[in-house]
C-alpha positions as CSV (number, residue, x, y, z in Angstrom):
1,X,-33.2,41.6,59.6
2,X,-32.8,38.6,57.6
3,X,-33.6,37.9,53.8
4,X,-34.1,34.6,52.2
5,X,-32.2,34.7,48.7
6,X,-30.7,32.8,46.2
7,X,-31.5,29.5,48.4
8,X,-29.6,31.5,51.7
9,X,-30.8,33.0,54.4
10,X,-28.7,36.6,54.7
11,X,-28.5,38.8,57.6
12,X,-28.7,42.5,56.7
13,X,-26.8,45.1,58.7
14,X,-27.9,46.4,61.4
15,X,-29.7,49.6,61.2
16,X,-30.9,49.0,57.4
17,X,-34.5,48.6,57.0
18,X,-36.9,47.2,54.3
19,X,-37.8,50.7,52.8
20,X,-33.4,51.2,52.6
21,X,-33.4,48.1,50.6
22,X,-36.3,49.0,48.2
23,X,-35.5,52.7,47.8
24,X,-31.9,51.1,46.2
25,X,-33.5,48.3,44.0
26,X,-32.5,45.3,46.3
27,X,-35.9,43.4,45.0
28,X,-35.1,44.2,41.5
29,X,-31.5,43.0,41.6
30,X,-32.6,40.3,43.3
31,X,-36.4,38.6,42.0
32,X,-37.1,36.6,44.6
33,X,-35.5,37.9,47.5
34,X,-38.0,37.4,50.3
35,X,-37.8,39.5,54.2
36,X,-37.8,37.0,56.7
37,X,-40.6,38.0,59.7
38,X,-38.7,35.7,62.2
39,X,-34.9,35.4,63.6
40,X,-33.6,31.8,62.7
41,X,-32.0,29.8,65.4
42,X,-29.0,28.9,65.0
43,X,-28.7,24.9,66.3
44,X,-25.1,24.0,68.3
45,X,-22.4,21.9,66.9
46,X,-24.0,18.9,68.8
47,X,-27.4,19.2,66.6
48,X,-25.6,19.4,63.6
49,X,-23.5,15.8,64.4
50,X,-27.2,14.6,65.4
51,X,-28.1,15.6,62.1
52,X,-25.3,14.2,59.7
53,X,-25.5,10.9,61.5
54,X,-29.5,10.7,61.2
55,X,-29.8,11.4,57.6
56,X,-33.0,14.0,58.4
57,X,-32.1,17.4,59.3
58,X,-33.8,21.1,59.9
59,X,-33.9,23.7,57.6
60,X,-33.7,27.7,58.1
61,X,-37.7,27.9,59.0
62,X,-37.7,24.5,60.9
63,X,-39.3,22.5,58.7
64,X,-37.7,18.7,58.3
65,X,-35.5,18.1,55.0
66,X,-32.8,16.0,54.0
67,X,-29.8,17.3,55.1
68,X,-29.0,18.4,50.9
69,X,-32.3,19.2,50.7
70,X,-34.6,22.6,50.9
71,X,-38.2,22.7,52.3
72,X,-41.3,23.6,50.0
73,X,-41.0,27.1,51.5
74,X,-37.1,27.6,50.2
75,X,-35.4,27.2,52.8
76,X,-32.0,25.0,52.7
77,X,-31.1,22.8,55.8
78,X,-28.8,24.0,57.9
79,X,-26.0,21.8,56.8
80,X,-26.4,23.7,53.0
81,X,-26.6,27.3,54.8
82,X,-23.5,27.0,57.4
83,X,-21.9,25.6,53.8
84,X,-21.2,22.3,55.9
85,X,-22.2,20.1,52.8
């Protein structure tokens, strides 16, 4: 499972579910915090060269952004998640 918070997108341990995070007050320590319903995809080192020379990049959810940038939905590009920029 993977959560959308605080501009990141985390990946929970395995074996810990929605409820586990609700029953100890996850969403309240964090407003905000969102439960992604797909698996990201990761892109290779080669997409991420594509993506510094070409000034566009992809965020989390695949939506287009500058490569500082964050989509409408939240999501940061990929450079700002793998902390590359």
């Amino acid at each position: 499972m993977n959560i959308l918070r605080d501009g990141k997108v985390r990946k929970i341990k395995a074996g810990v579910t929605e409820a586990d995070l609700r029953a100890k007050g996850y969403f309240e320590k964090h407003p905000g915090a969102k439960v992604l319903d797909f698996e990201p995809e990761y892109p290779d080192m080669d997409q991420l060269s594509e993506w510094v020379s070409d000034s566009v990049c992809e965020a989390a959810d695949g939506c287009t952004v500058e490569p500082d940038g964050t989509c409408e939905h939240g999501f940061p590009s990929w450079l700002l998640q793998l902390g590359m920029i």
